[in-house]
Each structure stands twice: as C-alpha cells, then as structure tokens.
N, C-alpha and C positions, 0 to 999 in steps of 0.2 A: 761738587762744591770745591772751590778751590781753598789746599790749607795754606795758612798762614807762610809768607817768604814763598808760596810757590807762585810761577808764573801762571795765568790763564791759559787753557788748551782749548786750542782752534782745532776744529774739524776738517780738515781737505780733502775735497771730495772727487776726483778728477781722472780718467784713465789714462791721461799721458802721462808719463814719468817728468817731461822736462817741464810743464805746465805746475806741475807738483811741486819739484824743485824750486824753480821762479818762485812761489809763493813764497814757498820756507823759508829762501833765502830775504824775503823782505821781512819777516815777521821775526824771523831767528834774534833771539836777546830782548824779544820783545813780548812775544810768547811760546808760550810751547804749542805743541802739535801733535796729530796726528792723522795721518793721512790711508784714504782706502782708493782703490780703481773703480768701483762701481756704488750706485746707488743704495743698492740690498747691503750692500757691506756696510756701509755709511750709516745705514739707518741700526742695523745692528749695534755699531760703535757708540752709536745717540744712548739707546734704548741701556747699554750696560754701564757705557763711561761718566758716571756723573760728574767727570771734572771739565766736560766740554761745554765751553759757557758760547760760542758759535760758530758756525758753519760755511764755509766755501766750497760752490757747488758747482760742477758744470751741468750743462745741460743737455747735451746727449751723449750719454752713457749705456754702457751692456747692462743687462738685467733689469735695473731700475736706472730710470733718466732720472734729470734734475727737476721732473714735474714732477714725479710722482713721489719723492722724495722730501719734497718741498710740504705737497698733498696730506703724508701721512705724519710730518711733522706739526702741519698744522690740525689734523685730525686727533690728534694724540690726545689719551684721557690724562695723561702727565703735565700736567700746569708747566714744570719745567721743560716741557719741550714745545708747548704750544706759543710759551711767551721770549723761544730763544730765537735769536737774529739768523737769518740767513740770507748769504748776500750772493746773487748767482754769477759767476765768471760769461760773461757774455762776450761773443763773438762778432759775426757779421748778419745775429738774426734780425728777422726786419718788426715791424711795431706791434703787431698782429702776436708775436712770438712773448714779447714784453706786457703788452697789456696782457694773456695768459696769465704769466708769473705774477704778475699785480694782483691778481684774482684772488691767486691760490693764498697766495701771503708773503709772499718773497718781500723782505726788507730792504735790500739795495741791487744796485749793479754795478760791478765792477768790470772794465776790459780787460783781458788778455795781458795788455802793454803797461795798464795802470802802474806808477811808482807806488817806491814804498812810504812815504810821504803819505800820499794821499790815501792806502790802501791803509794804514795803520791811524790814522784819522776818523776814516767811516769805520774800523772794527773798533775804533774806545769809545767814540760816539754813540754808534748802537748794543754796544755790552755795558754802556754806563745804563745807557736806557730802561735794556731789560733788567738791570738790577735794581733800580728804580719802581719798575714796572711790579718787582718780583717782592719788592719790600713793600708796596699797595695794597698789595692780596693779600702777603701774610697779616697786615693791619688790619683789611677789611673790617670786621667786627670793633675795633674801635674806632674806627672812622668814619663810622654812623652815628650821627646827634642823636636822631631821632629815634629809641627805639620801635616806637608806635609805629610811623610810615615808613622805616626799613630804610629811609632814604641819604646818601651820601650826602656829608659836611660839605659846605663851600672850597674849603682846600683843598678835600679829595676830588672833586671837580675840576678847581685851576691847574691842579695836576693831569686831570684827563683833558683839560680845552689844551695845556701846553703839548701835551702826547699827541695829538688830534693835528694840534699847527706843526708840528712838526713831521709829520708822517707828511702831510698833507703840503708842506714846502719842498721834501726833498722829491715825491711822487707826482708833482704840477697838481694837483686836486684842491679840494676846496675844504671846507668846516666851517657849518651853520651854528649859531647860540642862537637859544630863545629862552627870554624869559618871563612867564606868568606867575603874576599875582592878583588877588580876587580888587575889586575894586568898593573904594566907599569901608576898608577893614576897619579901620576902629568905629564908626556908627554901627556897622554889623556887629559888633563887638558888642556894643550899647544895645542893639534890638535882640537881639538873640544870647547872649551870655558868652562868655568865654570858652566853656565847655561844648558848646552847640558849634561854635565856629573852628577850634581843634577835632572834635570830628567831620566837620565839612574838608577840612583841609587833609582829612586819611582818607576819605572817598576820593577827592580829588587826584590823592597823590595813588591810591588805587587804579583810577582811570588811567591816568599818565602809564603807571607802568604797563596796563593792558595793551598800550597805545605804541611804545615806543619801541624801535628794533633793538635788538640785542645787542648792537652792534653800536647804540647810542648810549650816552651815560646822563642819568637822571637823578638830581641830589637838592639840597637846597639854598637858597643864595641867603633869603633871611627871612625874619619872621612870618613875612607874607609872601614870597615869592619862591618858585620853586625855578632851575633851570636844568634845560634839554641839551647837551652838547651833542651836535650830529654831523660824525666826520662823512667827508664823502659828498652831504647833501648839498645842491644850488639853494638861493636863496627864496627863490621863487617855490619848491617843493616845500622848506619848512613855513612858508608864510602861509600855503596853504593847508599846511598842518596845523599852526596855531590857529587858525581861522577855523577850521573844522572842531578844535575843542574849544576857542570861544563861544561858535554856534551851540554846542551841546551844552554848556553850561548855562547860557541863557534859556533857553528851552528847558531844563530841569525843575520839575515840579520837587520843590524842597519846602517843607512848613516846619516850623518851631513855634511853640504855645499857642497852634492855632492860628495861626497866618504865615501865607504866603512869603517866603523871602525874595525880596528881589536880587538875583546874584549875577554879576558877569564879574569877566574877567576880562583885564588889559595886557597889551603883549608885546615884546619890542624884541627883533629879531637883526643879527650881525651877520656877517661873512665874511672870511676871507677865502679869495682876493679880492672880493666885490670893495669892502671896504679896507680903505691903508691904513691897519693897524700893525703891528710889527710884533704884537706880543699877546699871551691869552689875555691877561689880563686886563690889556684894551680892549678885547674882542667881548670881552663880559661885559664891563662896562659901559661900552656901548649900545649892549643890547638894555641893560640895567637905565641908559638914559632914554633909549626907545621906549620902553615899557611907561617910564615917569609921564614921556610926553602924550602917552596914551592916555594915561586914566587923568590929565590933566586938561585933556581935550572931551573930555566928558565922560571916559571909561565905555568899555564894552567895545574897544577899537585894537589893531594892531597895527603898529609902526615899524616897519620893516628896511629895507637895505635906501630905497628911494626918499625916504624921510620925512613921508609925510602918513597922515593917519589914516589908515582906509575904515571910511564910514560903516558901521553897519547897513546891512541893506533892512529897509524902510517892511514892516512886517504887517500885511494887509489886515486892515481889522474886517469881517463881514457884517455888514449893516443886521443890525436886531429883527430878530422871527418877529411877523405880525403878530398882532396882539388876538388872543381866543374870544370866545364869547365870553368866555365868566371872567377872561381880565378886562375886557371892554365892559361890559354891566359896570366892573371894579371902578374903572376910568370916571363911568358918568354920577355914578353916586359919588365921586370924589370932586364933579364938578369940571372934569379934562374932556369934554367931546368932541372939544379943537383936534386933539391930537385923535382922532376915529375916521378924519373925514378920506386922508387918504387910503384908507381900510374898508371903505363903508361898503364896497361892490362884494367882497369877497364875504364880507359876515353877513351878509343879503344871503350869499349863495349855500353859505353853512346855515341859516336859522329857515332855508325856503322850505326843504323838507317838513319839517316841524311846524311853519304856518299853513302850507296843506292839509298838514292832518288836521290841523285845526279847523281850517277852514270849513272842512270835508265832514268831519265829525261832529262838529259843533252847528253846521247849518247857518253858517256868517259867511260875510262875503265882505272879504279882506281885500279885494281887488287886486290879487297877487298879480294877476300879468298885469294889470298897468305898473305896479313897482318893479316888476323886472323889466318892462321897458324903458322903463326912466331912467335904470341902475344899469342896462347891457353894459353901456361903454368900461365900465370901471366893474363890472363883475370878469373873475377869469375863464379864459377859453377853457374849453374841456381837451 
C-alpha cells in the first residue's frame, strides 16, 4: 500500500540491465521502482513488497519466464495480487505467443521501444483501474441490495459492464449484456401475492447463479429484471444462453393456492462491437430496450443483437387418449354418442372378450362375428 506523498512502486521484471534501465528512465519522477532479473525473484518481491501496486514483465527469463510469472500471479490466494496489473514487455513474438498471455491474464503490451508518453499512460490507466477494482471488493457487502438473492446493485454492475468494455477495447474482444425479467409482473403480483412472486424471483436468481461463469457478473437492474454482464462472450452464445433459461422457465411446474402459474420470461441481449455503443451504460440500456420490445411483443421471446424477436418455438400439443369404456357409458348417459363414433372399432375390441363370455355362458347368440365383420375396418391391428 502506498503511504501518503509516496510515489507508486512499479515492479520490473527483466534480465537485461539496459531493458531495465530504459524503463526506469521513463517512469523515474513518476514512480518509484523496483527492479529483479528473473521471474522467481520477481514473484518473491510481489509476494513481500506490499507497496508494488504493478508489474513489467519480460517474457523469457531464467528460472521463471514471464508466463509463469504472470501464471502464479493470477493464481494467487492474495486478492492483491490477482487484481494487480501486469503489462508484458513484448518483443518480436508472433500472435500465438500473445494470445498465451491473454489467457493467462496479462493486462497490456508494451514494446521494447515504447515512449515514455505512452508507457506512463497505460501504467495510470491500469493502476487507476485496479484501485477501482480493489475498492469494489472491499465494498462488496455493501453493494448488495438485496440481501435475500445475494445479488449485485445496478451500479455495482455498470461498474463491471464499464471493466468488461474496457478490458475488452484495449484486448480487440467483445462483452455480451443480457437482461431478464418475468413477464406479465404486476398481474403475477395480483395472482399470486407479493411474497410468492419475491421468492420466485430467489429461485430464479438461484438458477441464474447455477448457470453463469465465474467469470460473468450477475446483479440487478430493477425491480423485475435481473442482468448478466459476459465479457469475452459473441452475441450469438449468450442468446442462446438466454433462450435456454427462457426455455426452463416456461417449462417450470410452479403453483401458488393451488394453481398453476403461467411464468415466462422476456430477454434483450447487447454486444459490443456488434452494436456502436461507446459506453456501458449504453450497452445496458440497450439490452434494457431489447428486453421492453420483448415482453411487448407478447413475452416469453428474446430480442438480441439483430433486433428482432425470436419466436418461441410452437410446443406440440398430443391429441387426447381415446376414451375407456366407463368413460364412453359416461358419454352416452350424458347424451354425447357423436363423439364415440370415431372410437367405436377399438371399444368393440375391448368389450369382445367379455361378450364371449357372455355369449358362451349365457347360451345367447350375440352374433359376434357378424359385428366384428362390420367393425374390422375401424377395429385395431393386432
């Protein structure tokens, strides 16, 4: 932690002396430092120095390189070392080498020749970040509304969609929003009561968390809608996210005072760069007017990057089981025989046994094979 009037300590990490140098001399009056030749050393300086708020790393070094280095900082049980920046000193590696780094966690690139301009630009930029980042967590706990659903405020959100667009501009990548809300909420409000529809909405927000990567952040936008920020993902993978828990929700067998509720939910889904927003908070509210033109197009739909609703698919009803013999008796004392006629081959075939016996026992002659001849067409195969 840096004290008060001291400057911020950059970590350099590098085995050449002049590579080292060159740095210092850009950052020198700007911040302090400190510098090691190898990775193992580096990581030690992380692990004791609490005043090194980030890192400049090469990337092949003795003992430990700049991947594994990289590796164990983002591995780290220390919140302060998982959310500090580190930016790798890159050479003439080719893309293969960078997307690596990407993976692991590497925050930026800088070249070799990079000015100091530029180089003290990307380190305030991304230490403003992580202290941003680092003042979130310590909040956590109050920055949850909701104690019930565990779930992040809307601001703690606009804060991860701004994180999200930002990582995801300087790294060419993308960041999906989606947002669900139940549809038809205040009638459901009316049928079901208040308290039935707030724990719909903790099972709900239940599911969601079951559902989504760690790597996603899930909170609430307002009283009926919850949203999914998902850096990294196409637009086309979260729409068929939200499609897969609209599916589940419509399909959910849920009753209150003994009936049935009908529940779906409607969904509006953004992107960037798919769509030219410039900031999170367009990027929400865009997804927040998708979502409207959903449940406004009859709910139970989601409206995604293309802007238009995608239908539910059409859910096959299967035609009603023939009618028995004691619900057919039911039919004709009720005066319904109309409705028997297309039935009549097959309750032939169920009552024939039993007019045998009769037949057989009783010493009457029912004339069963002429009625079975009459009735073959419309009795069923065996």
């Amino acid at each position: 932690m840096t004290e008060p009037g001291q400057l911020p300590r950059v970590l350099i990490v590098d085995d050449s002396r002049m590579v080292r140098a060159s740095l210092i001399k850009h950052i020198r009056g700007h911040y302090d430092f400190r510098e090691e030749c190898d990775g193992e050393a580096g990581w030690q300086a992380l692990v004791l120095d609490h005043s090194i708020v980030a890192v400049l790393t090469d990337l092949s070094m003795p003992v430990l390189d700049g991947f594994g280095l990289i590796e164990r900082v983002r591995n780290s049980r220390l919140a302060r070392l998982r959310q500090m920046p580190v930016i790798m000193i890159s050479g003439d590696e080719d893309e293969e080498v960078r997307e690596r780094a990407k993976r692991l966690g590497v925050s930026d690139f800088v070249t070799k020749g990079t000015g100091a301009t530029e180089l003290l630009s990307r380190l305030d930029s991304l230490i403003r970040l992580a202290s941003a980042q680092t003042l979130l967590e310590r909040g956590r706990d109050q920055q949850v509304q909701d104690a019930e659903t565990g779930l992040f405020t809307r601001r703690y959100i606009e804060l991860q969609a701004a994180q999200a667009l930002s990582h995801a501009s300087r790294h060419s990548s993308e960041v999906s929003v989606m947002l669900l809300g139940f549809d038809r909420f205040e009638a459901l409000r009316g049928e079901a009561g208040a308290e039935v529809v707030r724990q719909l909405q903790k099972r709900f927000a239940r599911l969601l968390l079951d559902k989504v990567r760690k790597e996603d952040s899930l909170g609430h936008y307002d009283d009926n809608s919850f949203v999914v920020v998902c850096p990294g993902t196409p637009e086309a993978a979260c729409e068929g996210f939200g499609n897969r828990l609209r599916e589940a929700i419509e399909s959910a067998n849920v009753a209150a005072h003994g009936q049935r509720l009908r529940l779906s939910v409607s969904v509006g889904v953004a992107n960037s760069p798919a769509d030219a927003v410039t900031s999170a908070g367009a990027l929400l509210e865009l997804a927040a007017q998708r979502m409207a033109q959903a449940m406004q197009a009859g709910g139970n739909r989601l409206v995604g990057v293309a802007g238009k609703a995608q239908q539910p698919a059409p859910v096959a009803v299967p035609p009603p089981p023939p009618p028995t013999v004691a619900q057919a008796l039911e039919l004709l004392r009720g005066g319904k025989g109309d409705v028997l006629r297309p039935h009549a081959g097959r309750l032939l075939a169920e009552l024939l046994p039993l007019l045998a016996w009769i037949e057989r026992e009783g010493g009457v002659d029912l004339s069963l094979a002429a009625l079975q001849e009459k009735f073959r067409d419309r009795m069923p195969k065996e």
